[in-house]
C-alpha positions as CSV (number, residue, x, y, z in Angstrom):
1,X,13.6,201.4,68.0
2,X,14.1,200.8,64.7
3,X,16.6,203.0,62.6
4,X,19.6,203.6,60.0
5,X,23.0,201.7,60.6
6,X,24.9,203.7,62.8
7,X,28.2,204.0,64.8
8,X,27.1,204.8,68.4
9,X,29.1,207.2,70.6
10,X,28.8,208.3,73.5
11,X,29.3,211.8,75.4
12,X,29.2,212.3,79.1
13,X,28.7,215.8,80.4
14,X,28.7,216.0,84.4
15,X,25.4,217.7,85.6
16,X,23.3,216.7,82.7
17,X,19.8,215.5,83.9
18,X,18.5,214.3,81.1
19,X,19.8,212.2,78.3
20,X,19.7,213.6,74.3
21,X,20.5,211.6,71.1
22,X,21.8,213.6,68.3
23,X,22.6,211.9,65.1
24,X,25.5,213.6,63.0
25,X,25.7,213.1,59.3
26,X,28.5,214.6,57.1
27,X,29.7,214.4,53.6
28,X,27.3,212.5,51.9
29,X,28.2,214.4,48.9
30,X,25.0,214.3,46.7
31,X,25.8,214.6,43.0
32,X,22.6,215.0,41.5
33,X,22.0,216.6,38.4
34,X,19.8,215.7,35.3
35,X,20.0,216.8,31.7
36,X,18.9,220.4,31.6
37,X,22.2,220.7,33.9
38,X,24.4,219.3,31.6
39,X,25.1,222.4,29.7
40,X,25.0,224.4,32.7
41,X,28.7,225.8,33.8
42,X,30.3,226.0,37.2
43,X,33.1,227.5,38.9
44,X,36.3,225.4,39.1
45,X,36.4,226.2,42.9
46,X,39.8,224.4,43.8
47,X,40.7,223.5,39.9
48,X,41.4,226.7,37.7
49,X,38.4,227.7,34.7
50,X,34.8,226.7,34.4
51,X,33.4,223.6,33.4
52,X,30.3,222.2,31.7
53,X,28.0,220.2,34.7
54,X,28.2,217.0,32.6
55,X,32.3,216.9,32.3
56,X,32.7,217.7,36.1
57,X,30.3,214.9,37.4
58,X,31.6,212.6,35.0
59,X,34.9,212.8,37.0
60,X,32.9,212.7,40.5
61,X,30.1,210.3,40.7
62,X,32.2,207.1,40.2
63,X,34.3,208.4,43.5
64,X,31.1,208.7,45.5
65,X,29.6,205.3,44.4
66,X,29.9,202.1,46.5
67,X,28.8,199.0,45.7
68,X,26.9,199.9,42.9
69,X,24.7,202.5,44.9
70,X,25.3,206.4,44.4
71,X,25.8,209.4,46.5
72,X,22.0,209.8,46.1
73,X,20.4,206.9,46.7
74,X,22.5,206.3,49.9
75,X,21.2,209.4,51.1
76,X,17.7,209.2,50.1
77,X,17.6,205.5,51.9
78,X,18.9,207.1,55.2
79,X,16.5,210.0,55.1
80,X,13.5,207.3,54.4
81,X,14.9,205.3,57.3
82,X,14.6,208.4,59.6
83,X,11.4,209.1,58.3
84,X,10.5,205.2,59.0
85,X,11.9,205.7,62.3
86,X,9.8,208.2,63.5
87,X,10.4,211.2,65.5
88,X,11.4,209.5,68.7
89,X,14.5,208.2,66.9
90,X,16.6,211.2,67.6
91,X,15.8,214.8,69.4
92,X,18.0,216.0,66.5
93,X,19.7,215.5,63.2
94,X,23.1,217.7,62.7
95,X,24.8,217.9,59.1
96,X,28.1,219.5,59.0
97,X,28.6,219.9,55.4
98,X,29.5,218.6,51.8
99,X,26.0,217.3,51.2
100,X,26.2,218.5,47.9
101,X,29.9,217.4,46.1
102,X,29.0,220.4,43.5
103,X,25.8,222.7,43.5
104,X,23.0,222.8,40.8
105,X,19.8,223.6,41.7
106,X,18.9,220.4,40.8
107,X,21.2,219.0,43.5
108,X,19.8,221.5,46.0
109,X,16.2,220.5,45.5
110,X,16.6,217.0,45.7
111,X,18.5,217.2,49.3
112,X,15.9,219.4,50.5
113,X,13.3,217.3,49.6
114,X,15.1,214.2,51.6
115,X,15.7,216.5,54.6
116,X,12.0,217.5,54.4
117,X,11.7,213.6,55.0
118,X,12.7,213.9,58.4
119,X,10.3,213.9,61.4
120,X,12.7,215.4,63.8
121,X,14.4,219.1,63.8
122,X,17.6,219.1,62.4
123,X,20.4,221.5,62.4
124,X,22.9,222.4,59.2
125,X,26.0,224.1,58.8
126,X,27.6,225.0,55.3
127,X,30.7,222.9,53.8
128,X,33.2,223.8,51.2
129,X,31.5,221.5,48.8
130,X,28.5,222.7,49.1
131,X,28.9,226.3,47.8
132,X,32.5,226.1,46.1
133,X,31.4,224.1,43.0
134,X,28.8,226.4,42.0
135,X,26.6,227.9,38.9
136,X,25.7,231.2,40.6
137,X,28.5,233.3,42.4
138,X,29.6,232.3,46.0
139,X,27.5,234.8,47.8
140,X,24.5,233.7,45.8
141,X,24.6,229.8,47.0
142,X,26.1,231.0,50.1
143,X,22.5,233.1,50.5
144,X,20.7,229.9,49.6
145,X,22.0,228.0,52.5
146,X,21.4,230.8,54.5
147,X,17.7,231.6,53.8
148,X,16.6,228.1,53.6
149,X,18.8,225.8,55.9
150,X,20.8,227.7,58.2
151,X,18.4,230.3,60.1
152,X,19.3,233.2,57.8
153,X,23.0,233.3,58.6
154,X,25.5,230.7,57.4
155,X,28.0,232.4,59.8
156,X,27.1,231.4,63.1
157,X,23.7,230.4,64.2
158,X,22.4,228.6,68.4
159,X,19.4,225.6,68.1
160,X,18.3,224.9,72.0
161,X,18.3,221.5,73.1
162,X,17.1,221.1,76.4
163,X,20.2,221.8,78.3
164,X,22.1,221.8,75.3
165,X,22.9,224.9,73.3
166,X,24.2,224.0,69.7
167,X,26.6,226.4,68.1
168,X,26.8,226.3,64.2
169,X,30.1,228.1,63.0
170,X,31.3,228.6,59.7
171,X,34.9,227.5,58.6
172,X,34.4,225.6,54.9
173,X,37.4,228.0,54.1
174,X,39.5,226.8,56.2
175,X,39.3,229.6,58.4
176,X,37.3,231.9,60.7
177,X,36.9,235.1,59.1
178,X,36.8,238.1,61.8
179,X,32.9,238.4,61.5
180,X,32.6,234.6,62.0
181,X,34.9,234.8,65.0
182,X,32.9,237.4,66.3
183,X,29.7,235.9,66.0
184,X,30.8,232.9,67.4
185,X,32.5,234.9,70.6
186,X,29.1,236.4,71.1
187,X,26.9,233.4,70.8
188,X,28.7,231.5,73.4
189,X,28.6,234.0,76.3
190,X,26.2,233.0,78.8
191,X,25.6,229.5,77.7
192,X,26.3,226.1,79.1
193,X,27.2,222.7,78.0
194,X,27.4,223.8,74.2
195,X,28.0,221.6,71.4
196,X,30.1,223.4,68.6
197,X,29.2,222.1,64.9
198,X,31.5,223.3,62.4
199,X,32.6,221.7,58.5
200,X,36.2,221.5,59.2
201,X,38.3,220.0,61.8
202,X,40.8,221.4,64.4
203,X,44.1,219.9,64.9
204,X,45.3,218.1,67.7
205,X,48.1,215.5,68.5
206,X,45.2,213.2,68.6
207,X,43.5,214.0,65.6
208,X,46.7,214.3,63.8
209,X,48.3,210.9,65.0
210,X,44.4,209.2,63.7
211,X,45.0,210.8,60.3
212,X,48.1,209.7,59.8
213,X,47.4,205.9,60.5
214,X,44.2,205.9,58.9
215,X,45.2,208.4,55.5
216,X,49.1,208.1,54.9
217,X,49.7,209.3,52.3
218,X,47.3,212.4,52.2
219,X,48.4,215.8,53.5
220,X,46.4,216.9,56.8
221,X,43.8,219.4,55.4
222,X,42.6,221.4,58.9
223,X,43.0,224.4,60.8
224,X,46.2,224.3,62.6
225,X,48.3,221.4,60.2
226,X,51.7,222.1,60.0
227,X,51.7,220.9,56.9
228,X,49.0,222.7,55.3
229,X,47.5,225.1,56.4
230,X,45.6,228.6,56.0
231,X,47.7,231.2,57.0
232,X,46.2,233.6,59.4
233,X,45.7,233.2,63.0
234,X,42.6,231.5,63.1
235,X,44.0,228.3,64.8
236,X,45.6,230.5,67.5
237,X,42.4,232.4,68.3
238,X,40.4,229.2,68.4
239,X,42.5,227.4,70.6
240,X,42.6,230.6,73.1
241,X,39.2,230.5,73.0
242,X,38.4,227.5,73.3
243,X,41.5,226.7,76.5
244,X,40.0,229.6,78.9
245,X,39.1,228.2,82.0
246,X,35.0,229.4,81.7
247,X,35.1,228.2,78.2
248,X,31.7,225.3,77.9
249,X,32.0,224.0,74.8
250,X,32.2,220.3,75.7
251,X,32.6,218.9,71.9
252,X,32.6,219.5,68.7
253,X,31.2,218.0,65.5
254,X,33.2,218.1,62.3
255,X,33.7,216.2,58.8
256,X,35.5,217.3,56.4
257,X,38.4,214.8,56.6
258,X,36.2,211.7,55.7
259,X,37.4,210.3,58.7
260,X,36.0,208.0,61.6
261,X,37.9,210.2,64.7
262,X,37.0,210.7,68.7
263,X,40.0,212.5,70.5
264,X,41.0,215.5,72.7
265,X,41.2,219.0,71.7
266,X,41.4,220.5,75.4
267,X,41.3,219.1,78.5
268,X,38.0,220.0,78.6
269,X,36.6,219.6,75.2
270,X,36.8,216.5,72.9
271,X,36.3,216.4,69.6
272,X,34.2,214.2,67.2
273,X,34.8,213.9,63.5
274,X,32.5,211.9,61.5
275,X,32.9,210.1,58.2
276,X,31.8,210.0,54.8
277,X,28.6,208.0,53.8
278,X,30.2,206.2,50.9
279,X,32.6,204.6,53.6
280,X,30.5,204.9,56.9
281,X,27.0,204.8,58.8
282,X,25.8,208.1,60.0
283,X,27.2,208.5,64.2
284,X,24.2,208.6,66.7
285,X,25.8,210.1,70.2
286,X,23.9,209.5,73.5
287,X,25.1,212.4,75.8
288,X,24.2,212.4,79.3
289,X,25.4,213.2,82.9
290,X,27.4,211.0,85.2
């Protein structure tokens, strides 16, 4: 069948009687904006102040163009090539995040009218990017997301897939807040084979060993660096709950770090970290049973 460039990975998850394709796109970071935005300011998120649209992009669309083709058209061509593809492509489409480097409405509009492309369900959870670069306050954009994209909470949200149960959780702060934590606590009793889809990373010897040899001379940005890292016990409570013995979250799906990355968390969960779409093709996983 006839698709997108993509990396293929695989998943095996003993007991599974069926077989599920889920394509996982991450950081495409969209930086669409036209004139009536130029004047319009945004929050300096990470960088102290406000600043005019039109000065901030000029600083950010030459990082997210390749090859002469922008951060927009590259995702616009991989949303017609799903659409192309039809809906037996994928059972599902899950974005983790950073679709939009900075938010105008502008920039919101014109990734929800490539998403509305697709012909299969899809799945979204809220990155950093996506909210922190903003011209209404956090809780506005953060609202937006919510009501539109993520099921009316950006927290946590569950999507059933067959014998899959997908777990959105919200961490673009590098962090679980308690209600987050909660949420997520509660919307993984009961369930089986779950697929956890979150912005940002967790560490690991593996992930942090990858990141090294791929990014050496960048600090590791995730939940549980020694280096860098929010401090509250967030990384702690995670890995507790993810290392108890009934715990079924067999993977997760994460961006964030730009990086290409399959390794270890537990022994029982591995985890998958996508790339960015300036550098990379989208990752397509087959899971199925052994």
């Amino acid at each position: 069948m006839k698709g997108p460039n993509v990396i293929e990975k695989e998943l095996i998850i003993p007991g599974l009687r069926n077989t599920y394709r889920i394509l996982h796109i991450t950081d495409a970071h969209i930086t669409m904006y036209v004139d009536e935005d130029e004047n319009t300011i945004i929050r300096g998120g990470y960088h102290k102040g406000k600043h005019l649209v039109s000065g901030f992009a000029a600083g950010r669309v030459p990082g997210f163009t390749k090859d002469g083709i922008t951060s927009n058209e590259r995702f616009a061509r991989l949303c017609d090539a799903l659409r192309d593809a039809g809906a037996g492509y994928a059972d599902l489409v899950v974005f983790t995040g950073d679709l939009l480097d900075f938010y105008t409405d502008t920039a919101f509009a014109f990734m929800m009218e490539q998403i509305e492309k697709l012909p299969m369900p899809y799945f979204f959870v809220v990155g950093n990017h996506d909210w922190i670069f903003s011209n209404h306050t956090d809780a506005e954009t953060l609202d937006i997301f919510a009501k539109t994209l993520c099921g009316g909470s950006y927290k946590v949200q569950k999507y059933k897939l067959g014998e899959l149960t997908l777990v959105g959780a919200y961490n673009a702060q590098y962090t679980y807040d308690r209600e987050t934590f909660s949420l997520l606590e509660e919307a993984l009793e009961g369930e089986e084979n779950v697929l956890l889809c979150q912005h940002v990373p967790i560490n690991s010897p593996a992930f942090e060993a990858d990141h090294i040899a791929k990014r050496p001379k960048n600090n590791i940005v995730v939940i549980g660096a020694r280096d860098w890292a929010v401090k509250d016990d967030s990384y702690e409570r995670i890995m507790a709950l993810l290392e108890k013995e009934d715990c079924k979250v067999k993977a997760l799906l994460c961006g964030d770090s730009h990086m290409n990355h399959t390794g270890p968390l537990t022994e029982r969960t591995v985890q998958f970290v996508s790339p960015i779409l300036r550098d990379y093709a989208p990752v397509l996983f087959t899971i199925k049973g052994n």
